[in-house]
N, C-alpha and C positions, 0 to 999 in steps of 0.2 A: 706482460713482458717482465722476465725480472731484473735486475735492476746491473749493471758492470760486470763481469769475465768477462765475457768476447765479445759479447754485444755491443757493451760501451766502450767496451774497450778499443787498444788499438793494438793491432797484430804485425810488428814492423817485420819485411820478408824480406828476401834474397840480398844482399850484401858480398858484392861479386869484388874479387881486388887483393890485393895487397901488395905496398910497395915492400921492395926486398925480402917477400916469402914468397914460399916455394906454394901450388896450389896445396890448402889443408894444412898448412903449417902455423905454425904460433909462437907469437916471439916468447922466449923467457930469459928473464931477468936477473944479473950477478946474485948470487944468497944475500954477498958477503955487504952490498951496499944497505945502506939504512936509508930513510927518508924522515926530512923532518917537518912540521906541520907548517911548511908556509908554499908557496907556491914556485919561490923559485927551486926549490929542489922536487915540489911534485909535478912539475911540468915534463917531465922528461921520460915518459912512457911510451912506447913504439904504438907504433899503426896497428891494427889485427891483422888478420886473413879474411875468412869470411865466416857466417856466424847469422841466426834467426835471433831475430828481438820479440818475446813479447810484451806485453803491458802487464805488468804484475798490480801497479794501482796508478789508476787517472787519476783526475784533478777531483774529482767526486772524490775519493777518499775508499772508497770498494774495493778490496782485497782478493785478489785472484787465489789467494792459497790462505789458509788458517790463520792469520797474524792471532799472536796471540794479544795485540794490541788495537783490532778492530771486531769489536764482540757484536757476530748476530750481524755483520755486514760485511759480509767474503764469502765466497765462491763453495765454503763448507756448508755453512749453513743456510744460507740461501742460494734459490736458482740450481745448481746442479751438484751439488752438496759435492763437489770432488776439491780436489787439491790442484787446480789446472796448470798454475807453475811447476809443479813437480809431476805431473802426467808428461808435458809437453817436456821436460828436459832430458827423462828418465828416454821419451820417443827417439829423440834427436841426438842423444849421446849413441844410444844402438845403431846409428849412424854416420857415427863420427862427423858430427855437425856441430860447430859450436855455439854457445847458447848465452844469449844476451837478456838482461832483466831491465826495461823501463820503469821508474818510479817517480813518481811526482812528489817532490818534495814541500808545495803546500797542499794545504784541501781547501774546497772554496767555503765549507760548511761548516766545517768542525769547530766548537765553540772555546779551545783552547787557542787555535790556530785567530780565531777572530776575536781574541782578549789579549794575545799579545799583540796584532794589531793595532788594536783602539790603543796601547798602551806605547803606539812607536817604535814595537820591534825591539825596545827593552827590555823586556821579560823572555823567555824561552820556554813557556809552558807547554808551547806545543811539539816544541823540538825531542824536549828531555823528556816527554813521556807517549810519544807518538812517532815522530820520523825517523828517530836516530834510534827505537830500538825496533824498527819495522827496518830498515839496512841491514843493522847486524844482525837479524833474524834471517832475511835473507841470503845474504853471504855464510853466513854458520850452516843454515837449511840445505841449502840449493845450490852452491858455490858458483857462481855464475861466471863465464870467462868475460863478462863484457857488463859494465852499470852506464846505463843512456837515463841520465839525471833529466829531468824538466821540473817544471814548476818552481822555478829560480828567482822571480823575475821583480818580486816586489821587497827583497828582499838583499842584504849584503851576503856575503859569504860566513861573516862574522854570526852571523845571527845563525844563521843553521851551523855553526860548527863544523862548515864542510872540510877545513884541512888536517883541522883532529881525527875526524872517519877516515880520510884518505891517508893520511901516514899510516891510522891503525890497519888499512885495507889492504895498502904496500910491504908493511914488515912485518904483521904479525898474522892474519888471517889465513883462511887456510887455502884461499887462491891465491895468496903475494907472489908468486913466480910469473904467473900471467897475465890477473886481469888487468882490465884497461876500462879506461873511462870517456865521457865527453866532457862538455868546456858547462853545463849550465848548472853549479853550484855556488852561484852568487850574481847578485843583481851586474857586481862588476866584474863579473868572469867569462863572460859570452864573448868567443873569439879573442881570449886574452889568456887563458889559464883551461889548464885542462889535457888528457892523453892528446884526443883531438880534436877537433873544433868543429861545431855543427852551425857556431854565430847565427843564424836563425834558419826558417824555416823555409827548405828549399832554395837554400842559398848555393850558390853558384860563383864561383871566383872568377875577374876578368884574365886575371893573369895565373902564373906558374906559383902557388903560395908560400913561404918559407917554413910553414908546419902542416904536420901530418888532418886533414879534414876528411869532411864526408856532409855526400848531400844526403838528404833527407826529404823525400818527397813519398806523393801520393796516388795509388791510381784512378780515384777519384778527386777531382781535380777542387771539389768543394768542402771535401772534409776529410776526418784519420780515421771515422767510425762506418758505421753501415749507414745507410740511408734510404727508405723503402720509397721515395718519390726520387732517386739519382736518373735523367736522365743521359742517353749516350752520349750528349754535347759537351757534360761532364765530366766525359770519362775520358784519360790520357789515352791517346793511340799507341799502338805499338812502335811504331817507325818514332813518335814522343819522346817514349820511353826510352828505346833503343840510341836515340840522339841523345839524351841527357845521359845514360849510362859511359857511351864512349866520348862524352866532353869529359864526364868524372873522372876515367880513367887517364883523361890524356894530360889533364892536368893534378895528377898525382893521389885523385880524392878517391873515397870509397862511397859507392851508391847503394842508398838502402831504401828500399820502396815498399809502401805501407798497403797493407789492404785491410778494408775492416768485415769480419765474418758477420753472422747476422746473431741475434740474439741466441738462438743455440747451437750457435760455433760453425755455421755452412760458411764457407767461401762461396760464392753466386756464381754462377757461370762467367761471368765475363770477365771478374777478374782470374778465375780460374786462366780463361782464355792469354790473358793478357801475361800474366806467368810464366806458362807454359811457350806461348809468342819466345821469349824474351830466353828461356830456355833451348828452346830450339837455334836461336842464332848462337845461342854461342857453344852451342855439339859443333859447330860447324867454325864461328869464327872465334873462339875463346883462346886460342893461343897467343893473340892479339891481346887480351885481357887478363887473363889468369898470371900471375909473378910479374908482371910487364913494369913497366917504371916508366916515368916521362923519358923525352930525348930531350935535345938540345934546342927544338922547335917544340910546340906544341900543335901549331896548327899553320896551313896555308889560306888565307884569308882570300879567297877566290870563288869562281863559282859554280866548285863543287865541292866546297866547303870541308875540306881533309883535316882530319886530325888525325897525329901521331904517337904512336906508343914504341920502347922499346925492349929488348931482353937482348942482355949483351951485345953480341954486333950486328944482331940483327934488327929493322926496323920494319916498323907498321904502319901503312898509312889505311883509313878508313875512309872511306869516302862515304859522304849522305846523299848527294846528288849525282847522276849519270853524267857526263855530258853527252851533249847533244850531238856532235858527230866522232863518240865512240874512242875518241883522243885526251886521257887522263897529262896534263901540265901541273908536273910535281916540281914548285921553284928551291926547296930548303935542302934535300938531297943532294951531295955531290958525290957524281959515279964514278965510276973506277972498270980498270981493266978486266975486273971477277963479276962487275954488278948483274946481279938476275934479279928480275921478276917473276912471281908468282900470284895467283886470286885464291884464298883459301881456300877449300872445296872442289877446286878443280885439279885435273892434273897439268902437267907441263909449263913451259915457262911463256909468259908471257915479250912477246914484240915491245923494243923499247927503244929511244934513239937520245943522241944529248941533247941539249935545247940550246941552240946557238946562242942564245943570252946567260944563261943558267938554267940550273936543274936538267928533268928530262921529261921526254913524252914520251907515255903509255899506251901501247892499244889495248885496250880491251879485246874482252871476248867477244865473236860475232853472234849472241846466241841468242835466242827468243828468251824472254823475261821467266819462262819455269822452266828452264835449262839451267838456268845459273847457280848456284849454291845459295843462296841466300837472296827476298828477292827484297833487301834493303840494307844500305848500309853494310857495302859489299871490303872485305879485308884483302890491301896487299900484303904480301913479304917483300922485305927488300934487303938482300944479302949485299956483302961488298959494297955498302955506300959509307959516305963520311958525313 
């Protein structure tokens, strides 16, 4: 087996969302502002759209594309001797898919890296001749609309020079109108500093956040890489997946979900499956998700567990659960003389009535479960409510 591209690596996929863009769209940014190297002025970079990540170098230190600063250990010269950051962006630009670059900012190995250590993170040997010009190699090479920092974590922000990079990445580079970044370029920056906030791994907010995030999760539930002993008990569900996607959405986040290929670059059937799954609901329910924005609820804490999205005046409730005699009790909606219901996927409106305490009751459709348009986590519309 040879040793990081895809193998070890991690292939972060599908990144479905954006609050206040249109599906495909991309924020950009005044010319005319400048940014200066502290955090309160680099904090202030919009949410994306949506966008593939992949691992350009793990915590091994294995370079997915040429570094001229990784000799005899990247993706050129060992294993499949190609350039696979620049194969895969050159794929996904013909696309129009935009393209995100993971990079681990320590190595666990590398003997500069563990001599400024023994030294207290005093020294920078490993930054000034290793990390900081495998970035701007990057970004110069490859121009990336998206950098998902990791390997932050033993270290301060001081010490990697991360707000030097990011002013240089803001006003002079040659993505400065676009790119965006995450929060993990210092030990004290996780969920504090950053475009948007990943705070750790597979994190999930209880409430509505006051900055732009995103989860970060796995479809195998015990690691970011391949694993040739994973079994199915392992592995996220669909209906999982599809749940953690519309909580992301409904509390304002972007979901990105990881698969890891096998050592020469397959994606395995199941996660294939699981993709695809995830795919399929939303040809059918994505108008709910695609530009959508929280509302003024996020969710109805009951038990069929609804969460809400909206765009404009129109809202979205989702539901994860059926009930049981066929009667949806939506309490955070107030209707009005115009209110309609609809179930995405189907046509016509749905039966509704007020609910003599608040909100209102829904009937459902009377259909057999492969009649329905989706057979989980089924989307209303809701026109005319308040």
């Amino acid at each position: 087996m040879w040793p990081g591209a895809l193998g070890a690596a991690l292939l972060l996929l599908l990144v479905l969302r954006a609050a206040q863009s249109r599906r495909g769209a991309w924020p950009r940014h005044a010319a005319h502002r400048r940014y200066t190297p502290d955090w309160k002025s680099l904090d202030g970079r919009p949410l994306p759209a949506w966008y593939v990540v992949l691992t350009a170098k793990h915590h091994e230190g294995f370079t997915n594309w040429p570094s001229p600063v990784s000799w005899n250990w990247n993706s050129q010269d060992l294993g499949p001797h190609r350039d696979l950051v620049g194969e895969l962006g050159t794929a996904l630009r013909k696309r129009n898919i935009r393209y995100g670059l993971y990079h681990s900012l320590l190595e666990w190995f590398h003997p500069l890296y563990l001599l400024d250590k023994k030294n207290g993170f005093k020294t920078q040997y490993f930054v000034s001749s290793k990390t900081m010009p495998e970035l701007y190699d990057l970004v110069n090479r490859y121009k990336p609309d998206l950098i998902w920092s990791d390997g932050e974590w033993e270290c301060p922000d001081t010490y990697w020079n991360s707000t030097d990079f990011l002013a240089w990445l803001y006003n002079d580079s040659p993505v400065k109108d676009q790119v965006v970044v995450n929060d993990r370029w210092g030990q004290n920056c996780s969920c504090h500093h950053g475009g948007f906030y990943n705070c750790q791994d597979k994190y999930m907010p209880e409430s509505l956040p006051g900055h732009k995030w995103e989860m970060c999760t796995s479809v195998d539930k015990l690691s970011w890489g391949y694993r040739r002993n994973m079994v199915m008990a392992n592995i996220a569900s669909e209906e999982e997946i599809i749940s953690e996607l519309v909580q992301a959405v409904s509390l304002g986040g972007n979901y990105l979900l990881n698969i890891g290929p096998t050592k020469d670059g397959v994606i395995v059937p199941i996660f294939q499956e699981r993709l695809l799954a995830v795919g399929k609901w939303l040809s059918i329910s994505g108008e709910a998700i695609y530009a959508s924005e929280p509302w003024r609820v996020q969710s109805d804490k009951n038990t069929t567990s609804v969460w809400y999205t909206s765009k404009g005046p129109d809202v979205y409730a989702i539901l994860l659960r059926w009930p049981e005699n066929g009667v949806l009790y939506l309490t955070s909606p107030k209707t009005t003389l115009t209110t309609k219901v609809v179930m995405l996927g189907l046509e016509g409106d749905l039966k509704w009535s007020p609910n003599p305490g608040q909100g209102l009751l829904i009937s459902l459709p009377q259909l057999p479960p492969s009649a329905l348009p989706v057979k989980f986590a089924w989307a209303l519309k809701l026109t005319g409510v308040k």
